[in-house]
N, C-alpha and C positions, 0 to 999 in steps of 0.2 A: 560431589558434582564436579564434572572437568567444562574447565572454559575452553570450546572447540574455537579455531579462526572460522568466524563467519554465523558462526549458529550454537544455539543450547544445546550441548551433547547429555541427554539422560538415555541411558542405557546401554546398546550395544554400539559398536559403529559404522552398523549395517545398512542405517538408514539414515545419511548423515545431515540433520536439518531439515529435511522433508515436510517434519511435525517434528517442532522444535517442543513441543510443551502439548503433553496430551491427556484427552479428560478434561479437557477449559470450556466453562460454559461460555464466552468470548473468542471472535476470531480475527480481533487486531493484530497484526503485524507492527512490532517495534524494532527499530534499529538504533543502538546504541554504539556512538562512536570514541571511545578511550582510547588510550595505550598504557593506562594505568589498572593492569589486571585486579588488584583488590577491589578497587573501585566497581567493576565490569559483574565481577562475581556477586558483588552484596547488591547490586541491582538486578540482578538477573533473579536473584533469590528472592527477593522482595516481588516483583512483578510475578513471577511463576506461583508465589503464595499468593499474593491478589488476582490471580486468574485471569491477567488479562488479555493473552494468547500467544503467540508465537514471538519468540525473542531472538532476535541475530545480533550480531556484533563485526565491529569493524577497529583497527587498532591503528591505520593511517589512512591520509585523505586516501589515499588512492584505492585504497583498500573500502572504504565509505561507499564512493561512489558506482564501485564496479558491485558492493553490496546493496545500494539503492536500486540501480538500474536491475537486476537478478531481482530483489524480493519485494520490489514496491510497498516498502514499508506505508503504515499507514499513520505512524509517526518519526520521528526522527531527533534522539538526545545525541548532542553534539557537543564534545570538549572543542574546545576553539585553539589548543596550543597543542598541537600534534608530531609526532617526530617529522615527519615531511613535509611540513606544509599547516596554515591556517583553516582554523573550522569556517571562518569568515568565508574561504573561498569554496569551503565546500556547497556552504548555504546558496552562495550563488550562481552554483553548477545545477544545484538540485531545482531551484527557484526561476531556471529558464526553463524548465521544463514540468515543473509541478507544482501545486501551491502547498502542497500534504504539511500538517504541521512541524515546526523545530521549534527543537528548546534548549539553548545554548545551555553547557554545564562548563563553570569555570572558574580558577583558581584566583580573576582579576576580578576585581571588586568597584572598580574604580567606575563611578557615573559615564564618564567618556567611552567605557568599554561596552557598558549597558546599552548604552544610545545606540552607539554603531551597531551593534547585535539587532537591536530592532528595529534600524535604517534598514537595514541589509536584506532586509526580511525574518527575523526570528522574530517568534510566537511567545515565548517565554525563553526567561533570562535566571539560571541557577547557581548559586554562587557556592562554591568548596568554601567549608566544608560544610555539606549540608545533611538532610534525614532524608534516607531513601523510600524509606511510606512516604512523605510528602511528596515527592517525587511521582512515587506511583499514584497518588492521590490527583495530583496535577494532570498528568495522562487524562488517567477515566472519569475526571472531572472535563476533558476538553472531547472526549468519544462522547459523553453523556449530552454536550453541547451540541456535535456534530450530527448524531442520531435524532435529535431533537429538530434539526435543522431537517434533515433527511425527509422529515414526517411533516414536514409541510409540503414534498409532492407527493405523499400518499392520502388517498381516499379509501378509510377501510383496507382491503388488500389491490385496493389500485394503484399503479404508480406510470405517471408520465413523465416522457420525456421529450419534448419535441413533438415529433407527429406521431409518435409513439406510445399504445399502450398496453400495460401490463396487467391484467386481470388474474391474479394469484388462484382467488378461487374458483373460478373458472376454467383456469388455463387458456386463456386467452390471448393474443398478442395481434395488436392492429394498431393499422398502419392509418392515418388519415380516415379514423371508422371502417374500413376493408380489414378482415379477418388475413389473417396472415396464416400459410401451411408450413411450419417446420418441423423440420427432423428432430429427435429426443435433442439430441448432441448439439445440434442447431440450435434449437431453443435456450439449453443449458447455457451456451455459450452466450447466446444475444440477452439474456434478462441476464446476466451477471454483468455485464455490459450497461445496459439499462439502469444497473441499481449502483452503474458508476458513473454517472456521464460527466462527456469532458477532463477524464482522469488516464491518467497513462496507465494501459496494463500488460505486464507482459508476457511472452508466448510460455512462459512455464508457469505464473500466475493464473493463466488462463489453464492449461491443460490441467494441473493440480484440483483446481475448484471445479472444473466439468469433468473430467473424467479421473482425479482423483486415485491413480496408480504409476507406478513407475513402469516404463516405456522409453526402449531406444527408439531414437527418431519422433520426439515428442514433438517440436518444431515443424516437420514436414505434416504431422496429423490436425494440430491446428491451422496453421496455411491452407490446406485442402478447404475444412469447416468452415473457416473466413471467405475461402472465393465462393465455396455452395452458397454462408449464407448473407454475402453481395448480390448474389442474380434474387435472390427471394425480395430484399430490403430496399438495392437502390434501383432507382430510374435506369442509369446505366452504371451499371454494373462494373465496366471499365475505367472507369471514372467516380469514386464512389465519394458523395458526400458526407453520410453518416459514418461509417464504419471505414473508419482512417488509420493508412499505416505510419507510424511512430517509427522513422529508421533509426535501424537501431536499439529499440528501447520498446517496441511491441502495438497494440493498438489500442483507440480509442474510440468511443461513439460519440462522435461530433453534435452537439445538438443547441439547440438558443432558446434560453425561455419566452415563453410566451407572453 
């Protein structure tokens, strides 16, 4: 196996990171931040044996965060001593704009270092050297958390969100009880949204999980699908509440529990 910049290279280099790890009954997104290649490789190996879905990699902050903002990871292992720069500041680049889990990994041991890692915002605190099954164990032990949490706005195959709902087996989608009419792609688009609200996602995020093939000008096909389905969702359409653009960094569905 070769450690590609940016993503799990298994096989050709045709498809570079697209599907980083393919055949995974899971479809988390992990970003692992090293500059220490052994390190990078024996966790990549370990996660791709535990199944737990697509793996990227980043080897300085800078490199992190242009990797966060691209594949909205849906967790984030983060060494905190990086050739450019501290994971400390990456945590709170990533943490004005997302709350997606981090789990500092790091060769400081020291109580003082801990603390700050979880002032700052980190989730879990890993100290070198450690076992990378636990490691992986930690993950799909905080997805089994998260999924668990998930399912408390689901009803059977219902899911709300706001004035929003999602009737799976039905295929339904209404708005305040009003049936809503969307297109396949529309729809695709907006219940992928729905089973993320309040989460940043972005326009290749988005095009991969709805339409799911490589396309030049992916960007401009989603923009299109977001204003069609603004006039279907908001009051005014020009001005949209729910369905908010993220500059920069792609869109979100705005919504406030109930």
């Amino acid at each position: 196996m070769r450690v590609c910049p940016g993503f799990v290279c298994l096989g050709s280099e045709s498809d570079p990171g697209k599907e980083a790890v393919n055949g995974l009954t899971l479809n988390h997104k992990v970003l692992i931040v090293d500059d220490e290649a052994d390190i990078v490789r024996l966790l990549q190996t370990v996660l791709i044996k535990e199944r737990i879905g697509h793996v990227y990699t980043a080897a300085t902050a800078e490199e992190a965060w242009l990797e966060f903002q691209r594949r909205q990871p849906d967790i984030v292992v983060l060494d905190i001593m990086l050739p450019d720069g501290e994971g400390y500041d990456v945590c709170k680049k990533i943490r004005s704009v997302s709350n997606v889990p981090i789990f500092f990994l790091s060769a400081k041991t020291e109580e003082i270092d801990k603390i700050l890692g979880f002032a700052i915002g980190g989730d879990d605190y890993i100290t070198k050297p450690f076992s990378p099954k636990e490691v992986a164990y930690r993950i799909k032990a905080r997805f089994r958390r998260e999924d668990f949490s998930q399912e408390g706005e689901k009803t059977g195959h219902l899911i709300k969100a706001g004035p929003f709902e999602w009737d799976e087996q039905k295929v339904e989608l209404k708005k305040n009880g009003m049936l809503l009419e969307l297109k396949p792609k529309e729809l695709g688009l907006f219940t992928y949204l729905l089973k993320h609200p309040n989460r940043i996602i972005s326009k290749e995020s988005l095009y991969d999980h709805v339409w799911g093939e490589e396309l030049f000008g992916f960007d401009n096909t989603v923009m299109v699908h977001v204003r069609r389905l603004r006039e279907k969702i908001e009051d005014d359409p020009s001005n949209p509440r729910y369905l908010v653009t993220v500059k920069g960094l792609g869109y979100k569905l705005a919504v406030k529990d109930d």
